[in-house]
Every structure is written in C-alpha cells, then in structure tokens.
Gaussian input, Z-matrix of N, CA and C with variables (Angstrom, degrees):
# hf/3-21g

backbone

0 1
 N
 C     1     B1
 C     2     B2     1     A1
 N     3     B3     2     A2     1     D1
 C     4     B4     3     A3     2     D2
 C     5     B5     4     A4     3     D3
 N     6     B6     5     A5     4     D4
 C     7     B7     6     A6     5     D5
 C     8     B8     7     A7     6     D6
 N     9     B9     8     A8     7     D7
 C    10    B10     9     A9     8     D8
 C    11    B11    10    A10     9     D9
 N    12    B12    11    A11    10    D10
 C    13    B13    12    A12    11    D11
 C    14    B14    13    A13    12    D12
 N    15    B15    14    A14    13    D13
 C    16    B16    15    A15    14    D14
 C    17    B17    16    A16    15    D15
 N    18    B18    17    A17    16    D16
 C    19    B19    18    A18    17    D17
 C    20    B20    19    A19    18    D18
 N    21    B21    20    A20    19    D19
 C    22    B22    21    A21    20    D20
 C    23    B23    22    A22    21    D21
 N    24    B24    23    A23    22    D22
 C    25    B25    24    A24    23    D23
 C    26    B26    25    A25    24    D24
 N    27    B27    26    A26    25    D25
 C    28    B28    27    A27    26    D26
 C    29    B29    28    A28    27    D27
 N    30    B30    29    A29    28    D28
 C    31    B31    30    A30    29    D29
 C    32    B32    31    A31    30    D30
 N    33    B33    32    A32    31    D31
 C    34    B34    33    A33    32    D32
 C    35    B35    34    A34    33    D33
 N    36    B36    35    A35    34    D34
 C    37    B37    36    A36    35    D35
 C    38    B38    37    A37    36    D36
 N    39    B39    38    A38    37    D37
 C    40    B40    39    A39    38    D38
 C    41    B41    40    A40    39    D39
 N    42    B42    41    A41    40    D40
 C    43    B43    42    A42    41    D41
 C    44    B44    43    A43    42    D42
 N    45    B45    44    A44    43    D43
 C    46    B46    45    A45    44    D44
 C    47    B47    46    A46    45    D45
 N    48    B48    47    A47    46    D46
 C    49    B49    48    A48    47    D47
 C    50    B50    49    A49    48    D48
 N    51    B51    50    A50    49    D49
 C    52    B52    51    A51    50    D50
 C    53    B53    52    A52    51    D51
 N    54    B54    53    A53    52    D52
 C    55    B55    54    A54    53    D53
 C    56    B56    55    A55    54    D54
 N    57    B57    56    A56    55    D55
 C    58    B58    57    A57    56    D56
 C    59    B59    58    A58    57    D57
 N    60    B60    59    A59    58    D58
 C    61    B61    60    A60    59    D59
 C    62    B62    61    A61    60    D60
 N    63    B63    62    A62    61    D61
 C    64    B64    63    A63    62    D62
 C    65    B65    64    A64    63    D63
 N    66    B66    65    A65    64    D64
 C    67    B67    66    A66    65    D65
 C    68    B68    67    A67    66    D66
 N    69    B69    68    A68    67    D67
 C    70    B70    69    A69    68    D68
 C    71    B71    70    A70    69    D69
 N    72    B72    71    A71    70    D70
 C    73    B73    72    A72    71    D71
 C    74    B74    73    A73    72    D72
 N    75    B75    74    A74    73    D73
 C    76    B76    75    A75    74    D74
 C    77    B77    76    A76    75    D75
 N    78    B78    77    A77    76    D76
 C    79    B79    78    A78    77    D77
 C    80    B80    79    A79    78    D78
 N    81    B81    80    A80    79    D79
 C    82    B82    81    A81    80    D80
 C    83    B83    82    A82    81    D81
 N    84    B84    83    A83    82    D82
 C    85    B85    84    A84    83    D83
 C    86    B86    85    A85    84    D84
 N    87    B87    86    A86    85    D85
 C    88    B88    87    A87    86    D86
 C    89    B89    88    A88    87    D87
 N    90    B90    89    A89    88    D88
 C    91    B91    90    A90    89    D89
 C    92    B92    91    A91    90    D90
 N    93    B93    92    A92    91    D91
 C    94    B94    93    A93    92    D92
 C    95    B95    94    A94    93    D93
 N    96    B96    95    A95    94    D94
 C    97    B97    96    A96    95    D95
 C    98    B98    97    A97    96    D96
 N    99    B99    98    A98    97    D97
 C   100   B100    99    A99    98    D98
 C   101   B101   100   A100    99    D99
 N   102   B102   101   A101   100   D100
 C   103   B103   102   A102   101   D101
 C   104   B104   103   A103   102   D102
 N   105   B105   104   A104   103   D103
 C   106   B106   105   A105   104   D104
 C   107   B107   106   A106   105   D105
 N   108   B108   107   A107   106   D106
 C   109   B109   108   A108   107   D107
 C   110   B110   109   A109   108   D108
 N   111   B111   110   A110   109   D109
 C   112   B112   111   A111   110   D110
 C   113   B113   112   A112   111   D111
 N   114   B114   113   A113   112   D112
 C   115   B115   114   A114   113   D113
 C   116   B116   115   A115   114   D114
 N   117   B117   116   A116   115   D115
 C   118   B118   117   A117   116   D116
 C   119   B119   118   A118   117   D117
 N   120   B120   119   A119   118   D118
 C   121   B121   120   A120   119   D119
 C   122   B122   121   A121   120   D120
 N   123   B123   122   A122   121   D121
 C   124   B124   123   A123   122   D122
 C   125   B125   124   A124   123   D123
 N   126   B126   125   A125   124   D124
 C   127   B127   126   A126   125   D125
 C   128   B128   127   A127   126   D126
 N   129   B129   128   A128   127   D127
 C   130   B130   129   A129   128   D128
 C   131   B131   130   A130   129   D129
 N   132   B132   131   A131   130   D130
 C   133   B133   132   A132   131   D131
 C   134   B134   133   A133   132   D132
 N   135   B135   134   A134   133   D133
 C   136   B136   135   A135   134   D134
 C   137   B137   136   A136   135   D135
 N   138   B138   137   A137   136   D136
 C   139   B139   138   A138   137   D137
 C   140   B140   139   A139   138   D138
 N   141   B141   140   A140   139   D139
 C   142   B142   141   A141   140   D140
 C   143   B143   142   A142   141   D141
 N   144   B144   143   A143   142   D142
 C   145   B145   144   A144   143   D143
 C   146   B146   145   A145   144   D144
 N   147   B147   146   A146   145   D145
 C   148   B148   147   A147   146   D146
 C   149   B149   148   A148   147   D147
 N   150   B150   149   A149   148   D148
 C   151   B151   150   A150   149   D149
 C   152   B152   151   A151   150   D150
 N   153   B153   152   A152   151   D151
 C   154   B154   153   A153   152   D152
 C   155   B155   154   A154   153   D153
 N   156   B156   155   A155   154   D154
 C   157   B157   156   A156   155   D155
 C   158   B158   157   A157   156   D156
 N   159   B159   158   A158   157   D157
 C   160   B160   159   A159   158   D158
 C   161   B161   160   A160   159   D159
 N   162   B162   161   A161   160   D160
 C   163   B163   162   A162   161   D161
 C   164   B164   163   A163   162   D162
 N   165   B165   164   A164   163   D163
 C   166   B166   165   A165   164   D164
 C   167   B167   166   A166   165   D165
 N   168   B168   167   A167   166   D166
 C   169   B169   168   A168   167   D167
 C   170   B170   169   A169   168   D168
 N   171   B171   170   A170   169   D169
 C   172   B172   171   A171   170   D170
 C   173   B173   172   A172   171   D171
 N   174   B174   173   A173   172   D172
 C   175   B175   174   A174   173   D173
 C   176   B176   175   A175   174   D174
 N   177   B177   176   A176   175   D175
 C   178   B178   177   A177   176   D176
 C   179   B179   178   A178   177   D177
 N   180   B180   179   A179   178   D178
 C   181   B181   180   A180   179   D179
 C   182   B182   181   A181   180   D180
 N   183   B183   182   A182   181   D181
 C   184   B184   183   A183   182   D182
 C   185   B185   184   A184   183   D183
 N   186   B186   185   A185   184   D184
 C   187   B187   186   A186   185   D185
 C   188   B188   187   A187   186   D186
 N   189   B189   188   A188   187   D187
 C   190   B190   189   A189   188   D188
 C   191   B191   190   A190   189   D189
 N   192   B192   191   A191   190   D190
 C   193   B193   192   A192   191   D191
 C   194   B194   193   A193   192   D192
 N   195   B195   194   A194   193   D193
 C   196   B196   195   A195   194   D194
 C   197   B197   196   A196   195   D195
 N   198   B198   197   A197   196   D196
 C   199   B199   198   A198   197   D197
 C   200   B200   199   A199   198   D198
 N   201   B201   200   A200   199   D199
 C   202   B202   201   A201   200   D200
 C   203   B203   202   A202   201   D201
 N   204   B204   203   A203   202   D202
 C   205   B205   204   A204   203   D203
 C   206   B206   205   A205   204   D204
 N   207   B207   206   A206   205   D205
 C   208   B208   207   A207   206   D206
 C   209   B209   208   A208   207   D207
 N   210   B210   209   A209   208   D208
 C   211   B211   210   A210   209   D209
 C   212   B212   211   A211   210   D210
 N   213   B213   212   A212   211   D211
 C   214   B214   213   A213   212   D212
 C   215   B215   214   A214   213   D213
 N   216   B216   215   A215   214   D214
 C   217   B217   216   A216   215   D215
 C   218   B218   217   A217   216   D216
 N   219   B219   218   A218   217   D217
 C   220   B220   219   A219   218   D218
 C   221   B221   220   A220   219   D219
 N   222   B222   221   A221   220   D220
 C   223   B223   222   A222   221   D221
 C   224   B224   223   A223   222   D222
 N   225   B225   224   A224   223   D223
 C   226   B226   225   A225   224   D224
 C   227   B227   226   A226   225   D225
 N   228   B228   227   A227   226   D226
 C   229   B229   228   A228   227   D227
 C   230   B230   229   A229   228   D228
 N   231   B231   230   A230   229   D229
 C   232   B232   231   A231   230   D230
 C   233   B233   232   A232   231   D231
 N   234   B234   233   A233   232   D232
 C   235   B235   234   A234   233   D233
 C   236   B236   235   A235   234   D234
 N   237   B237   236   A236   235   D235
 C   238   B238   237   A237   236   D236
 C   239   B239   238   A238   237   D237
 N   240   B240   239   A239   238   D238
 C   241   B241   240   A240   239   D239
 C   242   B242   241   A241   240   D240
 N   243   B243   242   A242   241   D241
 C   244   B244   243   A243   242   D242
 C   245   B245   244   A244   243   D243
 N   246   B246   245   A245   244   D244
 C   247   B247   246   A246   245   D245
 C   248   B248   247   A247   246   D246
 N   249   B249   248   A248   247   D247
 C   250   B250   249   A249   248   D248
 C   251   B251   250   A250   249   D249
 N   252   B252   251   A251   250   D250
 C   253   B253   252   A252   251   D251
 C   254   B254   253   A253   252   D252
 N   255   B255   254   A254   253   D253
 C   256   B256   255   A255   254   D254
 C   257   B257   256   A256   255   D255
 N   258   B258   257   A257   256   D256
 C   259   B259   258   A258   257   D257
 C   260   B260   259   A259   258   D258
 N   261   B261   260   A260   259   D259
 C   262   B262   261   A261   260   D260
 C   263   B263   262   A262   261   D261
 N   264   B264   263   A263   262   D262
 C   265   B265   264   A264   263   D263
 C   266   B266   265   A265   264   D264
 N   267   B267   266   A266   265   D265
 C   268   B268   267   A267   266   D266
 C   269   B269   268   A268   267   D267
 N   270   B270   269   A269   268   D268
 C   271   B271   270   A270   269   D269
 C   272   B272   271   A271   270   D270
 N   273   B273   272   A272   271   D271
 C   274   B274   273   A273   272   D272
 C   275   B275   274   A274   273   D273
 N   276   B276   275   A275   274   D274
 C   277   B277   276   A276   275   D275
 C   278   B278   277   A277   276   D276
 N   279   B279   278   A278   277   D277
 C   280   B280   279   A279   278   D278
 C   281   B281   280   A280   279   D279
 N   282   B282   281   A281   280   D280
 C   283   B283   282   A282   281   D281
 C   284   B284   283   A283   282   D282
 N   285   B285   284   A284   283   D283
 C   286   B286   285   A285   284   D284
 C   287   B287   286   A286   285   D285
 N   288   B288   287   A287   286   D286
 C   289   B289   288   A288   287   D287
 C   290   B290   289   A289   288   D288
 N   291   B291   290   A290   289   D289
 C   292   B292   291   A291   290   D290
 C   293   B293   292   A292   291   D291
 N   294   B294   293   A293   292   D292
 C   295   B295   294   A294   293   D293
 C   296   B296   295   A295   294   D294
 N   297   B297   296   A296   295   D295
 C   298   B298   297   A297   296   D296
 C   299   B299   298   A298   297   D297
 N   300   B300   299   A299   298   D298
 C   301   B301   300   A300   299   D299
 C   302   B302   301   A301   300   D300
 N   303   B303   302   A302   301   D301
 C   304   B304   303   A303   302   D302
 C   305   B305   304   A304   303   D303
 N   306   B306   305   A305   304   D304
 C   307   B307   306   A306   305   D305
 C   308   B308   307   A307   306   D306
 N   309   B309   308   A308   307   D307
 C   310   B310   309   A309   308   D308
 C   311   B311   310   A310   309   D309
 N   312   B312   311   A311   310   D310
 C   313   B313   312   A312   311   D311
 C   314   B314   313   A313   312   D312
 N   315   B315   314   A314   313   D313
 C   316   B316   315   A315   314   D314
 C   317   B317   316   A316   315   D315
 N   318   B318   317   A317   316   D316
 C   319   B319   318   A318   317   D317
 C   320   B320   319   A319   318   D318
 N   321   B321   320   A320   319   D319
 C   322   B322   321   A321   320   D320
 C   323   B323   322   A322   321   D321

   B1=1.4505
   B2=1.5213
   B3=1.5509
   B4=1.2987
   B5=2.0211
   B6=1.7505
   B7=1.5359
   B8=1.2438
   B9=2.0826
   B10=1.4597
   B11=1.9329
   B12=1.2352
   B13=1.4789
   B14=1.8536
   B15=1.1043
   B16=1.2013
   B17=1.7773
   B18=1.1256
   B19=1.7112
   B20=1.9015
   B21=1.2018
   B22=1.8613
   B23=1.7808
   B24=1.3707
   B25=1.5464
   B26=1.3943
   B27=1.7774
   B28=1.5611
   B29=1.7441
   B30=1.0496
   B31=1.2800
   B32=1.6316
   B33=1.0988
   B34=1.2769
   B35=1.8963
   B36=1.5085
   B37=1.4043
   B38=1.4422
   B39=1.6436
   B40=0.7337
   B41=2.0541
   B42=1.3207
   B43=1.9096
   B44=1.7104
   B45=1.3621
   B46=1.7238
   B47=1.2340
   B48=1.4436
   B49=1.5491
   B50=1.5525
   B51=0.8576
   B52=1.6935
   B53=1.5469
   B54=1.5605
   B55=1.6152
   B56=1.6054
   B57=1.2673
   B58=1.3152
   B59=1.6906
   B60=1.0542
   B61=1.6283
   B62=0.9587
   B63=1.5031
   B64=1.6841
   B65=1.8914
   B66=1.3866
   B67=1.1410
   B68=1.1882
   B69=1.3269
   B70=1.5081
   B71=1.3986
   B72=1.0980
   B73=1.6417
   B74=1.6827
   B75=1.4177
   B76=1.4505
   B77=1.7816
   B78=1.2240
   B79=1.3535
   B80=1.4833
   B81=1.4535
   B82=1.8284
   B83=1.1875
   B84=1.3853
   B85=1.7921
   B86=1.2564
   B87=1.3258
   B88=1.9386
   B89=1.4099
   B90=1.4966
   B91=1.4181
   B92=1.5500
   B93=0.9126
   B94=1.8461
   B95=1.5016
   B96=1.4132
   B97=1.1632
   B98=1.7231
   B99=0.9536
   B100=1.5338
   B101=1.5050
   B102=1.6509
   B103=1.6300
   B104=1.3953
   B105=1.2851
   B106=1.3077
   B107=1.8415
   B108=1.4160
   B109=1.6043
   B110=1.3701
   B111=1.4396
   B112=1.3248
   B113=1.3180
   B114=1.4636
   B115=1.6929
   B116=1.6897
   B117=1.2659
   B118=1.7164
   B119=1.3134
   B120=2.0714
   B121=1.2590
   B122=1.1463
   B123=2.0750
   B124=1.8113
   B125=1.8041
   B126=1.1597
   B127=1.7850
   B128=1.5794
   B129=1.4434
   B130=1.5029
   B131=1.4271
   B132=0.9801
   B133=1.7929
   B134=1.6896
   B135=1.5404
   B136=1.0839
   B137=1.9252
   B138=1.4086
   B139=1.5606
   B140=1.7221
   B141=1.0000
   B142=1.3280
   B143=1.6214
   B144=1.2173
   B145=1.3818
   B146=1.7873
   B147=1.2434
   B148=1.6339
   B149=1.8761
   B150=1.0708
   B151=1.6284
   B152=1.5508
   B153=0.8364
   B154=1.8932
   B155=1.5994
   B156=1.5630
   B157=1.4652
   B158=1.5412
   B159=1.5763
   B160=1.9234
   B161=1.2560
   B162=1.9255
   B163=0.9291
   B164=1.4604
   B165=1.5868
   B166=1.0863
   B167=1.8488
   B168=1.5319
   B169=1.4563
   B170=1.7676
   B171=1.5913
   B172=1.5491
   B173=1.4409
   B174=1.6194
   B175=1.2431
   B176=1.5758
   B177=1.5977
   B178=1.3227
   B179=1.7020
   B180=1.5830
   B181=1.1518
   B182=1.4157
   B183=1.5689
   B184=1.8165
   B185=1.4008
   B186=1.0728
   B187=1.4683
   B188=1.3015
   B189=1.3815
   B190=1.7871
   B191=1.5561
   B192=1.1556
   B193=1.6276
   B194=1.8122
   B195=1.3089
   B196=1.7448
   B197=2.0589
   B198=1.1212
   B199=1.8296
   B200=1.6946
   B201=0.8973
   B202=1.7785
   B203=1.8010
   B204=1.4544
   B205=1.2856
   B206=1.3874
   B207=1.8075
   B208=1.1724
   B209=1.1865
   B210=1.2590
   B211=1.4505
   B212=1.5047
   B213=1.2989
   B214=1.3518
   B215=1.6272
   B216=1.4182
   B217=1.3994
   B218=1.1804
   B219=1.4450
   B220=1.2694
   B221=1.7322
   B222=1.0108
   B223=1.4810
   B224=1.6674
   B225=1.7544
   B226=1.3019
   B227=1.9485
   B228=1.8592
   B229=1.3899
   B230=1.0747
   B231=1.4614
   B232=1.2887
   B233=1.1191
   B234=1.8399
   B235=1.8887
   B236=1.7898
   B237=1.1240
   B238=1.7274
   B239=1.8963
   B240=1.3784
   B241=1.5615
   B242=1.3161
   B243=1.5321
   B244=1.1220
   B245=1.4829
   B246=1.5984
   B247=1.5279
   B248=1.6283
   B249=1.2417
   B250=1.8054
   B251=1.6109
   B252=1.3913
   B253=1.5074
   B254=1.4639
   B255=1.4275
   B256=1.7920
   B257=1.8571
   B258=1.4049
   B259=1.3150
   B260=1.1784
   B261=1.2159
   B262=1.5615
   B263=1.6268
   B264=1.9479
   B265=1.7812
   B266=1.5221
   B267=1.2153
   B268=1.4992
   B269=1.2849
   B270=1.5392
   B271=1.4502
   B272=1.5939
   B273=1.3891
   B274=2.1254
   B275=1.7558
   B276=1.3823
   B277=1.1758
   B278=1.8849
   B279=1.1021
   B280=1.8766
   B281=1.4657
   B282=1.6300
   B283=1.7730
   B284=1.3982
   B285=1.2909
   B286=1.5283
   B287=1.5742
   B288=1.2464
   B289=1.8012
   B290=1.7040
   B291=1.2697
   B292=1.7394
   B293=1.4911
   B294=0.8646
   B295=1.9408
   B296=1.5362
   B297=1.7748
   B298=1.6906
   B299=1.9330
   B300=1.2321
   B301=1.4739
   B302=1.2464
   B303=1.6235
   B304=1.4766
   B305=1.9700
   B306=1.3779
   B307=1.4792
   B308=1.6537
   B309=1.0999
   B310=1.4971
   B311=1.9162
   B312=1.1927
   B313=1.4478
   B314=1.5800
   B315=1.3012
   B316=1.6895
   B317=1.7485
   B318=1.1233
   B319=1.5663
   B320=1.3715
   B321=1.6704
   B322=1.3744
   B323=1.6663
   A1=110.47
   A2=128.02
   A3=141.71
   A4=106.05
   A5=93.11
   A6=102.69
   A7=119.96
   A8=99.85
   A9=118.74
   A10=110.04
   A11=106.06
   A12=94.52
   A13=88.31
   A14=123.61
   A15=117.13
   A16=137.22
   A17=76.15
   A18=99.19
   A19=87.78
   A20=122.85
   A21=94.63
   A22=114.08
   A23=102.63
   A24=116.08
   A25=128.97
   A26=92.20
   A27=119.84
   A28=96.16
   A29=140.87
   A30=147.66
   A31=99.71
   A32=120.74
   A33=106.62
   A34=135.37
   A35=95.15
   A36=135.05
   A37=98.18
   A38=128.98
   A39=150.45
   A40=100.81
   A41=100.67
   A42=117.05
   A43=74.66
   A44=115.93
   A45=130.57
   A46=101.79
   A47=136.47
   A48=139.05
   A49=81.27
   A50=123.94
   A51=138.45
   A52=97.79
   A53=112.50
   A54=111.78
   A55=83.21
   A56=143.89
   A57=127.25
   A58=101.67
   A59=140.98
   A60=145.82
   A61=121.37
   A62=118.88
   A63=133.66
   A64=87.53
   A65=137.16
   A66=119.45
   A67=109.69
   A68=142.66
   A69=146.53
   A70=100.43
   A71=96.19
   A72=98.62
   A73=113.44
   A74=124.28
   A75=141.00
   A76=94.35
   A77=135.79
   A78=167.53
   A79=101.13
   A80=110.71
   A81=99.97
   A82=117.06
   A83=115.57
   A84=108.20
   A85=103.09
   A86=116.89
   A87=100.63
   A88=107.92
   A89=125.87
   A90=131.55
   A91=126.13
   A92=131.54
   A93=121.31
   A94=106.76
   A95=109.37
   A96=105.67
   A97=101.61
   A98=135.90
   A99=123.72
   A100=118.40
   A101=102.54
   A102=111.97
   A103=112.38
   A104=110.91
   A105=109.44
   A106=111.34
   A107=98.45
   A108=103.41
   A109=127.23
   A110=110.02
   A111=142.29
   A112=113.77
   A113=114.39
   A114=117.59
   A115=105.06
   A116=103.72
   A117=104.66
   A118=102.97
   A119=110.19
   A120=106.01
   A121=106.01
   A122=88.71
   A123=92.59
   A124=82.24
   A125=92.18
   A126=93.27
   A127=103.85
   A128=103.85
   A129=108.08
   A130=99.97
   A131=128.19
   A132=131.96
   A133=116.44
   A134=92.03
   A135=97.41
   A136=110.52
   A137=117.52
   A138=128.16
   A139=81.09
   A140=166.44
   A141=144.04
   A142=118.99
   A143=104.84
   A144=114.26
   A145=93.65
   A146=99.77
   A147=111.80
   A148=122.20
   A149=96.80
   A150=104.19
   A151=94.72
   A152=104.56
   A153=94.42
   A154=95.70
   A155=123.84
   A156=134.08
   A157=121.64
   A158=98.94
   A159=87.33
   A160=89.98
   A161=129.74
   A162=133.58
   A163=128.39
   A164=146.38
   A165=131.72
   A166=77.75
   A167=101.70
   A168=122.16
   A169=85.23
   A170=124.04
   A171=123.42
   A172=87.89
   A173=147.66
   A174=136.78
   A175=91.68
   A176=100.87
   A177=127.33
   A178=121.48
   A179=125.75
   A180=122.44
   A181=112.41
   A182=102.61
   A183=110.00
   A184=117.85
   A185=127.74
   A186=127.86
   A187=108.25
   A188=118.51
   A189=145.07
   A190=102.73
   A191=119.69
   A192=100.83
   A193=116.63
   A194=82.69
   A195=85.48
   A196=104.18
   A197=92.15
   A198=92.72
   A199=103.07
   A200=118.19
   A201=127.33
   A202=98.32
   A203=100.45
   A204=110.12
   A205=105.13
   A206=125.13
   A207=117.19
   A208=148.18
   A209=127.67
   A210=131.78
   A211=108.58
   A212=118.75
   A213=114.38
   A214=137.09
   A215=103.79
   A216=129.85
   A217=129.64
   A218=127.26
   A219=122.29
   A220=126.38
   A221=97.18
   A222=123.98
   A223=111.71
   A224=118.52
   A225=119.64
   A226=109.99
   A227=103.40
   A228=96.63
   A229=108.51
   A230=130.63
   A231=141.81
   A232=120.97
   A233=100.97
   A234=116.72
   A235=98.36
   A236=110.19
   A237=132.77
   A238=95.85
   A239=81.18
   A240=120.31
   A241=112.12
   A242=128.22
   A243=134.11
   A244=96.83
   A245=109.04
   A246=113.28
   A247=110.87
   A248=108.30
   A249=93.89
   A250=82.07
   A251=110.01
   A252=121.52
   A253=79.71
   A254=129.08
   A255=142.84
   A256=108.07
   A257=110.62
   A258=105.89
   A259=104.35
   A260=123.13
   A261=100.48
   A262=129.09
   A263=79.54
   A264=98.56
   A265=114.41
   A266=103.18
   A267=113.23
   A268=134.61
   A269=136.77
   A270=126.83
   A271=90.96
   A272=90.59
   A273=92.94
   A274=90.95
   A275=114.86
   A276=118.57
   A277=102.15
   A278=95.80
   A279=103.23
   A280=76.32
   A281=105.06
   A282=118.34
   A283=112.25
   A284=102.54
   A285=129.15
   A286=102.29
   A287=131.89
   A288=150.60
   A289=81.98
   A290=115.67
   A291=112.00
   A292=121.41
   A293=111.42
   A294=121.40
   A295=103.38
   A296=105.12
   A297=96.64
   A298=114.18
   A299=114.33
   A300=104.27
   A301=141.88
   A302=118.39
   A303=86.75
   A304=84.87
   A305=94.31
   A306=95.83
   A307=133.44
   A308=104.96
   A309=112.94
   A310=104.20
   A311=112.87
   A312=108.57
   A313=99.54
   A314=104.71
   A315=107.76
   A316=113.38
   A317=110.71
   A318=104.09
   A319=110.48
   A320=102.73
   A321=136.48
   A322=121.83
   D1=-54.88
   D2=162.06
   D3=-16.20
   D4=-71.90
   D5=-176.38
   D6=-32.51
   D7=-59.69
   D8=-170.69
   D9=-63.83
   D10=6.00
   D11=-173.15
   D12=-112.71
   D13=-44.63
   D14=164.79
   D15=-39.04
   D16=-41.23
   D17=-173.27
   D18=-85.34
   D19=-42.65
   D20=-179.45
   D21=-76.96
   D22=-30.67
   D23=159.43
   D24=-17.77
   D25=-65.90
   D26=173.73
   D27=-65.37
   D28=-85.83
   D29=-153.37
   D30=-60.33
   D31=-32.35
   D32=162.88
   D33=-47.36
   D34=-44.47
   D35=-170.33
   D36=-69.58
   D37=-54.43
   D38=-157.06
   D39=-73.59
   D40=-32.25
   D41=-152.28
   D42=-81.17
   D43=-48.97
   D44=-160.51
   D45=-69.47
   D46=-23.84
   D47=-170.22
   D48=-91.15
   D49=-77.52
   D50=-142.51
   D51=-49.62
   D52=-52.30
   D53=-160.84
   D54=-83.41
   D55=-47.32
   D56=-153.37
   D57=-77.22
   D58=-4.51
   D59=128.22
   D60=-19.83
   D61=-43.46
   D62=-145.84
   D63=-93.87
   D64=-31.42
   D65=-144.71
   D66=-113.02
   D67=-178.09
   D68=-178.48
   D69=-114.22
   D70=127.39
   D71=179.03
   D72=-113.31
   D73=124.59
   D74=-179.54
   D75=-39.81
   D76=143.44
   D77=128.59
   D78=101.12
   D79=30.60
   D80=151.49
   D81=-70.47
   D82=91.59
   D83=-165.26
   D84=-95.80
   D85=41.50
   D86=161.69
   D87=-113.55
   D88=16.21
   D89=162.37
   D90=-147.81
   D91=145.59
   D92=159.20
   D93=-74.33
   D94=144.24
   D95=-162.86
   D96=-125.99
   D97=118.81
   D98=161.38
   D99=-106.99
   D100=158.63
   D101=-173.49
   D102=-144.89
   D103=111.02
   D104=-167.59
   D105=-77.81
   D106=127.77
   D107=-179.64
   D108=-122.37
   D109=19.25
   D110=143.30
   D111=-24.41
   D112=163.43
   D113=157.64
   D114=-112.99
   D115=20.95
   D116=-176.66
   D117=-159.93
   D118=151.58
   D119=-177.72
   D120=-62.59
   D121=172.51
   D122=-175.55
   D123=-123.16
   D124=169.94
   D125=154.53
   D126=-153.32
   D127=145.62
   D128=-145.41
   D129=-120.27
   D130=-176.27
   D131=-152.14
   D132=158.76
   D133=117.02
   D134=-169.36
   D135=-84.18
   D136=150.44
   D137=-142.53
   D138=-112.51
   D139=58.54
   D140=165.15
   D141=-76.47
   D142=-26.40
   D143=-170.14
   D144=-136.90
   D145=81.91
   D146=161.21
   D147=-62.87
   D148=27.67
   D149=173.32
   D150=-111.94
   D151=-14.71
   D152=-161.11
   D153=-93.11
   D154=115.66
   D155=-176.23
   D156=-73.48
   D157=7.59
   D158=-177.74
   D159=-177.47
   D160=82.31
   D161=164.08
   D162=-71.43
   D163=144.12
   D164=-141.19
   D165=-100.95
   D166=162.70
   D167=-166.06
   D168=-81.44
   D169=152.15
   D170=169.87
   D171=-103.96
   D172=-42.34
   D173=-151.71
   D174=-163.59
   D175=138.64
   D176=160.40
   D177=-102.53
   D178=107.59
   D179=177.72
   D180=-107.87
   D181=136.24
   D182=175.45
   D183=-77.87
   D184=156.89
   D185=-178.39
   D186=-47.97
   D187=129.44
   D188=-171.76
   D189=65.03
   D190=-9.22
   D191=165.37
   D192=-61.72
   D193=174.58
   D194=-167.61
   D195=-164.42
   D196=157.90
   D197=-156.20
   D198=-147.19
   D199=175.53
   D200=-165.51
   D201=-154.09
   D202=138.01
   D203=166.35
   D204=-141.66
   D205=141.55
   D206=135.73
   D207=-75.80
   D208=174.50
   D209=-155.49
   D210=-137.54
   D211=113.32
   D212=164.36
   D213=-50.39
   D214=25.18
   D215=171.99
   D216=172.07
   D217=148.44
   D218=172.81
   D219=-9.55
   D220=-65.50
   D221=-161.94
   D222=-138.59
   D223=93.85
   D224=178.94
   D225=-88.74
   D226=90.44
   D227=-167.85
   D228=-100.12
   D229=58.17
   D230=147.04
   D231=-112.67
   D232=-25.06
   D233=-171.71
   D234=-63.92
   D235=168.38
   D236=152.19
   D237=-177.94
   D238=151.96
   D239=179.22
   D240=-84.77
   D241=167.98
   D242=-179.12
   D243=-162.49
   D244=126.73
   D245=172.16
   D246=-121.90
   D247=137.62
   D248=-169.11
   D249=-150.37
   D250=148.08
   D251=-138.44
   D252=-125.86
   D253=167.10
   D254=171.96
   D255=-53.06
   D256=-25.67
   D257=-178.27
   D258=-109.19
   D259=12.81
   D260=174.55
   D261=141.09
   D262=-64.17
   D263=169.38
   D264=-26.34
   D265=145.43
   D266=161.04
   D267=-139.40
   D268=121.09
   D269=-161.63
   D270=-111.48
   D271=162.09
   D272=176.77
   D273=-144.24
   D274=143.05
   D275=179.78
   D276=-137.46
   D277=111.20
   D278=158.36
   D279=110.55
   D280=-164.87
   D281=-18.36
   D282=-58.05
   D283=163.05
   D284=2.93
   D285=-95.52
   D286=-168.98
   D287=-151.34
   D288=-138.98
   D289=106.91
   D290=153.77
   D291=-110.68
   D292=151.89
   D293=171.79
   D294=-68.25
   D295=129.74
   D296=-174.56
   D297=98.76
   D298=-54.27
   D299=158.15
   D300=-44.06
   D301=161.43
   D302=-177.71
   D303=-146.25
   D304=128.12
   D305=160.42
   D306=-91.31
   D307=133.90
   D308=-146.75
   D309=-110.35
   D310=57.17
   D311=-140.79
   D312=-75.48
   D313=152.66
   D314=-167.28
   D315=81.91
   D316=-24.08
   D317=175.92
   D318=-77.12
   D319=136.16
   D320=176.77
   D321=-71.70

C-alpha cells in the first residue's frame, strides 16, 4: 500500500512538471512572449512602420502554440504586432512591445 501511494505521488509530480511546461508565465522578463489562443493559425508580423501595406509574416503559430522573442530594448514603443488568422481575423498588440509580457492572442 506504502509503494502504491508513492508511485501515484511520483506520477502526480510528474503530470504537475509536464503541464506547468506547457504555460507562459507573467514576469519572465528576458523575452516577450506570445500564445496563440485561437482555434486557427495565426501568422504574426511585426507593425513598426504602418505605411508599409503588406508586411511579410516572421512566425506562424498553431492553435495553443506559443513562441518568445527578444527585443533590442526594454520596451520597443514604436513596435506593435499584428496577428491575422486564414479567415481573416485580425489581432493587433502594442505599442509599445515590452520584455516579460505576454500576448495572449484570442483571449477574452
């Protein structure tokens, strides 16, 4: 009986490592972090120069994926993001772009 409580103990521990892997956690400030929470890919593009009519996508994320970029500074407050999905949707995030944030795209 001892073993069998050990052994779900462990696998418990193990369920708690594995999923807490999966998530983005608020004040890792050595990157911006985004997570797509969509039901469709996004592909994302950074906005610095809003004159330019058809910026090329830097990264495509699938639903619950999630990605990290650095920033050549604290706080890029000219940057913003743009996420626009196969149908259409479109999310916009910033300015400003900080190190440590996390964009949560599709969340309500």
């Amino acid at each position: 009986m001892g073993a069998n409580r050990v052994g779900r103990t462990i696998l418990a521990l193990l369920i708690i490592t594995v999923l807490g892997g999966c998530t983005i956690e608020q004040g890792d400030d050595a990157y911006f972090h985004i997570e797509n929470l969509t039901k469709e890919r996004v592909a994302l593009t950074w906005r610095a120069d809003q004159t330019d009519p058809s910026p090329q996508p830097f990264k495509t994320l699938e639903p619950g994926e999630n990605t990290q970029r650095g920033l050549a500074q604290e706080c890029e407050e000219s940057e913003s993001l743009i996420a626009v999905t196969p149908s259409g949707r479109t999310y916009a995030y910033g300015p400003p772009v900080c190190l440590g944030d996390v964009w949560s795209i599709g969340a309500r």
